[in-house]
ROSEMI-967409 format. One line per 10 residues: number of its first residue (from 1); their letters; for each residue z, y, x negated of C-alpha. Coordinates in steps of 0.1 Angstrom, whole numbers, plus 5000, padded with zeros to 4 digits. Layout:
// ROSEMI-967409
NUM> a> Z Y X  ...
// end
This chain:
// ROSEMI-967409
1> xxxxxxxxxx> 7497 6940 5977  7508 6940 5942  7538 6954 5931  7543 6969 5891  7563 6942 5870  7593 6963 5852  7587 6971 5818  7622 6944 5808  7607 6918 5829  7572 6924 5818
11> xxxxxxxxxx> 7584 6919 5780  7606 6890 5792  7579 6873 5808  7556 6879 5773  7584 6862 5753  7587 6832 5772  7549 6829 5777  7548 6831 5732  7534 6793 5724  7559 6803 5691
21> xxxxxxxxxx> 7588 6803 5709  7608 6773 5727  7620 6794 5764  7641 6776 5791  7634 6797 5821  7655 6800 5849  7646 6821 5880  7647 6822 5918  7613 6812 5938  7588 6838 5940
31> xxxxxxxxxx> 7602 6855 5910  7573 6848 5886  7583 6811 5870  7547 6800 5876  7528 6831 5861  7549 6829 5829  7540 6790 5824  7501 6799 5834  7500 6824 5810  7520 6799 5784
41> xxxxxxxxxx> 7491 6776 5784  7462 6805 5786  7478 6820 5754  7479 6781 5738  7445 6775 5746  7434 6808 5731  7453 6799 5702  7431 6770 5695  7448 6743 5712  7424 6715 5723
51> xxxxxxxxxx> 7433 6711 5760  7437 6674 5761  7468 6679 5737  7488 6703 5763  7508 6688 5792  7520 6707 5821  7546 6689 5848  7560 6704 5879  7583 6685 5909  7557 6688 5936
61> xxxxxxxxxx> 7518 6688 5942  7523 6719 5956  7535 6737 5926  7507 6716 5904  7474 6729 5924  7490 6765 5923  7493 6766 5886  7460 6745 5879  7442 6774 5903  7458 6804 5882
71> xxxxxxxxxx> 7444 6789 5851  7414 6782 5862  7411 6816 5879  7418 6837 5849  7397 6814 5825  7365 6818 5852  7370 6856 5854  7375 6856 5819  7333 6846 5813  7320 6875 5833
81> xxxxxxxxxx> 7342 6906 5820  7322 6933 5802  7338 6933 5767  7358 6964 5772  7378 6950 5801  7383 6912 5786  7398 6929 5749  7424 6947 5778  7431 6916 5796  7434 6896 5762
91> xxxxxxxxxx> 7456 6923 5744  7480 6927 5776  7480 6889 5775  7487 6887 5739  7498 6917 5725  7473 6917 5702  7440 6935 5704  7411 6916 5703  7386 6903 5679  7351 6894 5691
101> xxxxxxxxxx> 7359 6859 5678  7388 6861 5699  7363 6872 5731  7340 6844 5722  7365 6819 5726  7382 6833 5756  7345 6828 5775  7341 6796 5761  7376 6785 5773  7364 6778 5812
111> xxxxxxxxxx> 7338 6753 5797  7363 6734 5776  7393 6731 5803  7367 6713 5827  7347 6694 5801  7381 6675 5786  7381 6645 5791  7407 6638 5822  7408 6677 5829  7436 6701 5815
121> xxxxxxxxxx> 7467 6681 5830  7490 6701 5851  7505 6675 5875  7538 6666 5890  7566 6647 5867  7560 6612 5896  7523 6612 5888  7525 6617 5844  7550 6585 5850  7524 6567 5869
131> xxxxxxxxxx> 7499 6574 5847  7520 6560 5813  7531 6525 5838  7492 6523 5843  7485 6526 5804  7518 6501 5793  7521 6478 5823  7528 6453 5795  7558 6472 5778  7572 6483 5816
141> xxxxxxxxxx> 7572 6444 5828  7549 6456 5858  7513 6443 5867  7483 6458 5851  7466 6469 5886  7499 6480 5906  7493 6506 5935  7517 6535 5944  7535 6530 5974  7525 6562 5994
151> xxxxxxxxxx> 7546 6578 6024  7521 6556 6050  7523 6526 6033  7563 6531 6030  7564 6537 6067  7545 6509 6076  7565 6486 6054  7595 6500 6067  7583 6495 6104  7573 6459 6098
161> xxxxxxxxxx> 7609 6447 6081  7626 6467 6114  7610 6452 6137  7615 6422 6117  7649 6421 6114  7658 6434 6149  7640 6400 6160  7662 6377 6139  7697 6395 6148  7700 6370 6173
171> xxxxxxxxxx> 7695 6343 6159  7714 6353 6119  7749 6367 6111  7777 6361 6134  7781 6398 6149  7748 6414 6139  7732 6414 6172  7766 6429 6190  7765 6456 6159  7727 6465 6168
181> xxxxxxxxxx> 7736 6467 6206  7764 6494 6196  7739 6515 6174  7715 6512 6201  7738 6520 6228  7754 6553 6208  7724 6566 6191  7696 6554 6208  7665 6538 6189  7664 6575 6168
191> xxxxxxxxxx> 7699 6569 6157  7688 6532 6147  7657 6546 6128  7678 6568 6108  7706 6547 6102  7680 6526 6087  7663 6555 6069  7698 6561 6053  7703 6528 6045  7667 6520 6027
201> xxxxxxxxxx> 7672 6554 6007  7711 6548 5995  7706 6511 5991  7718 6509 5953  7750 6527 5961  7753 6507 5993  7747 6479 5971  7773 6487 5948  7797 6497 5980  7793 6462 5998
211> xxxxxxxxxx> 7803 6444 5961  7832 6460 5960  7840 6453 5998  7833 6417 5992  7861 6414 5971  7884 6434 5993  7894 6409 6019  7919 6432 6038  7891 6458 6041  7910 6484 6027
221> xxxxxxxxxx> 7881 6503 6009  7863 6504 6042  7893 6517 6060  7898 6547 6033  7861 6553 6032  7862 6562 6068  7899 6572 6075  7914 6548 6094  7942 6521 6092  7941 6486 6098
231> xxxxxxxxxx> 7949 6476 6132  7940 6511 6147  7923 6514 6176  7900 6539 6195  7927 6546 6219  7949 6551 6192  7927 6576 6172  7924 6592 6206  7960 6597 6211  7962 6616 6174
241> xxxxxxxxxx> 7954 6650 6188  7976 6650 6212  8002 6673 6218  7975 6692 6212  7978 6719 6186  7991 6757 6194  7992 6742 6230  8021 6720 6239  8029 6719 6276  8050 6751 6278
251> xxxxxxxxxx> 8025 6772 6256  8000 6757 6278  8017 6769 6312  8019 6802 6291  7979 6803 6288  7975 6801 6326  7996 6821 6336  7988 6849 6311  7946 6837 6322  7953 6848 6354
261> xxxxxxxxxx> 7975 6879 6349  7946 6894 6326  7919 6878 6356  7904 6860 6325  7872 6848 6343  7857 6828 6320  7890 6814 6310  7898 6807 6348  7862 6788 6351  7854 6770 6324
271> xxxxxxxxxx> 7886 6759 6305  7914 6758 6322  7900 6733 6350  7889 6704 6326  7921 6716 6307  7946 6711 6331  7932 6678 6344  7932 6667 6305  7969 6675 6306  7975 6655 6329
281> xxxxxxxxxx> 7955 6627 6318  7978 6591 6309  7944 6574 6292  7943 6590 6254  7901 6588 6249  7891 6602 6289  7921 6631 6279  7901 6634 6247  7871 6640 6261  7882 6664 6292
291> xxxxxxxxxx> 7896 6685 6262  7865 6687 6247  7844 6699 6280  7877 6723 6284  7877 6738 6245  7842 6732 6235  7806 6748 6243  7779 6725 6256  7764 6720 6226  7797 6706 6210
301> xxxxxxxxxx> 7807 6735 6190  7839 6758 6196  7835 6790 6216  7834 6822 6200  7875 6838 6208  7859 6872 6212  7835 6864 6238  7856 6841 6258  7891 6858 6255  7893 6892 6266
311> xxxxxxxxxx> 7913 6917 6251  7932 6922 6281  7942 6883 6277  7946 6886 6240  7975 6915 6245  7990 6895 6264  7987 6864 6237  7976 6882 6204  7977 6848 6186  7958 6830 6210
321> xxxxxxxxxx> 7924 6831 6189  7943 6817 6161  7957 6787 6183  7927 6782 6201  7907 6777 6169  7930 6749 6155  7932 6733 6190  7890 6732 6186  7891 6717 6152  7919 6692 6159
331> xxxxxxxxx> 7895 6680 6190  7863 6679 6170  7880 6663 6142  7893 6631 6163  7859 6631 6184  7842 6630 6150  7861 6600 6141  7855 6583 6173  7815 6586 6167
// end
C-alpha cells in the first residue's frame, strides 16, 4: 500500500533530488533516502548526463541492488507510457512540463543505462575501492591480479591459523598452552572462537596495546585496563563485596525475620536459603557465588523487587527494593571481574 508523501516532504525530496544543488541528506531508514538519490540520477540522466560519468556508492550490496532496480524500473516503464502519462511522470519528476525532445530522450534512456560500457555504477563504497586498486595496483604497491578476500575464504584462513596455532601452544611460549587450557575450560571452544574473532578484528589496536605493555614491566597498564592491583588475587576480589551492601548481618537478620512475618514465599524459597548459608560462608569466592544463586535469577540477571518482594514485605522494609538492587549490582559487579 502506498501512502501520500506530504506536500513539505514532497518539495524537500524534489530539492535534494535537483542535479543543481549540492544536498547532504540525513534521514531514518525507510524514510525515503533511496527514492530521493534514484530520482537524483534519473533527473541527471535526463539532463543529458552520459551515464558512464555518474557514480553512485552505498555501504551494503543490499542498499546497491535496491537503488540499481528503482532506476532501472522507472527508466523500463518509462519506454512504454502513452505520451500523456510520461509528460506527468516527467513534470512531477522535474517540475518542468515536458517537451517531446524531452519524451524522446526519456524512452531512449533504458537503452543507454544498459548499453554503457560497465553499466550505470551504483555499487557499494568496498567494491568502487576495489575497482581503483585493480586499475593502479602499481601506485597502491599491491599485485596486478590480487583477489578479494571474501567471508569463506576469511573463515577458512582463519580456521587453518587456529588450528594451527592451538597445535604449536605446546611446544612455543612459556604459558601459552596453560592460557589456552583456561579459555577452554571457562568459555568452551565458542568462547575460544570468539576470543579469536575479537582478536583478528581489533588486532591494530591490540597491536598498539601490547607495545605499550612491553615497555611496562610492572604491568601496570594491564592492571588499569582491567581493574585490578598487582598482587590481587581471586579470593581477594571475591572478598570485595562483602559486607555485602544494604545487608550487613543485623539488616540481614532484619530481612528474615520481616520475610517470614509478611510469609514472603518466594523470599522464604529462593533467597534466603542460598543467602543464609552464603552468610555463613569463611571461603570469599564459594560465598560469592551462594550470593549470586541467593540474589540473582537463573539467567544471571537481578530479580525484578516487584515481583519478588511483596508489598506486605515491603511495608514492613519500604527501602528494601532500593538495598536489594545495590546488593545485586555489587554481586554482578565482582562476579564480572572474576570472569
Amino acid at each position: 500500500m502506498r501512502y501520500p508523501i506530504p506536500s513539505d516532504t514532497a518539495a524537500s525530496q524534489a530539492r535534494a533530488s535537483d542535479p543543481q544543488n549540492s544536498a547532504w541528506v540525513s534521514a531514518n531508514a525507510g524514510s525515503g533516502k533511496t527514492h530521493v538519490l534514484a530520482q537524483r540520477v534519473i533527473r541527471l540522466l535526463l539532463n543529458g548526463t552520459d551515464p558512464s560519468k555518474i557514480l553512485c556508492l552505498t555501504y551494503t550490496r543490499a542498499a546497491a541492488a535496491n537503488m540499481s532496480n528503482r532506476v532501472f524500473s522507472t527508466l523500463s516503464e518509462w519506454t512504454a507510457l502513452p505520451d500523456a502519462e510520461l509528460a506527468t511522470r516527467i513534470a512531477a519528476l522535474d517540475g518542468r512540463s515536458a517537451d517531446r525532445d524531452t519524451m524522446r530522450r526519456a524512452r531512449r534512456l533504458f537503452a543507454e543505462a544498459l548499453e554503457t560500457p560497465g553499466g550505470l555504477k551504483i555499487q557499494t563504497i568496498h567494491a568502487f575501492c576495489e575497482s581503483v586498486l585493480h586499475q593502479f595496483p602499481l601506485e597502491a604497491n599491491i599485485p596486478a591480479h590480487f583477489e578479494m578476500l571474501d567471508p569463506q575464504m576469511e573463515a577458512s584462513l582463519f580456521a587453518d591459523a587456529r588450528r594451527d596455532m592451538i597445535s604449536g601452544a605446546g611446544t612455543g611460549v612459556e604459558g601459552l598452552a596453560e592460557a589456552f587450557a583456561t579459555v577452554l575450560e571457562r568459555g568452551g571452544e565458542f568462547g575460544l572462537d570468539m576470543l579469536l574473532s575479537e582478536i583478528v578484528g581489533k588486532r591494530d589496536e591490540l597491536r598498539a596495546f601490547i607495545e605499550k605493555l612491553g615497555k611496562d614491566r610492572e604491568f601496570r597498564l594491564l592492571f588499569a585496563e582491567f581493574g585490578f592491583n598487582p598482587g590481587q588475587t581471586a579470593a581477594g576480589i571475591a572478598a570485595s563485596v562483602w559486607p555485602l551492601p544494604g545487608f550487613a548481618p543485623s539488616q540481614f537478620a532484619e530481612f528474615g525475620r520481616a520475610a517470614e512475618a509478611a510469609d514472603a514465599r518466594q523470599v522464604l524459597n529462593n533467597v534466603l536459603p542460598y543467602a543464609q548459608t552464603a552468610f555463613a560462608e569463611a571461603d570469599p569466592i564459594r560465598r560469592l557465588r551462594l550470593l549470586a544463586k541467593a540474589f540473582l535469577r537463573s539467567d544471571g540477571d537481578p530479580y525484578d523487587p516487584p515481583k519478588i518482594f511483596k508489598k506486605a514485605l515491603v511495608d514492613r522494609l519500604p527501602d528494601l527494593p532500593e538495598r536489594y538492587l545495590a546488593a545485586a549490582k555489587a554481586i554482578l559487579d565482582v562476579s564480572d571481574r572474576l570472569g
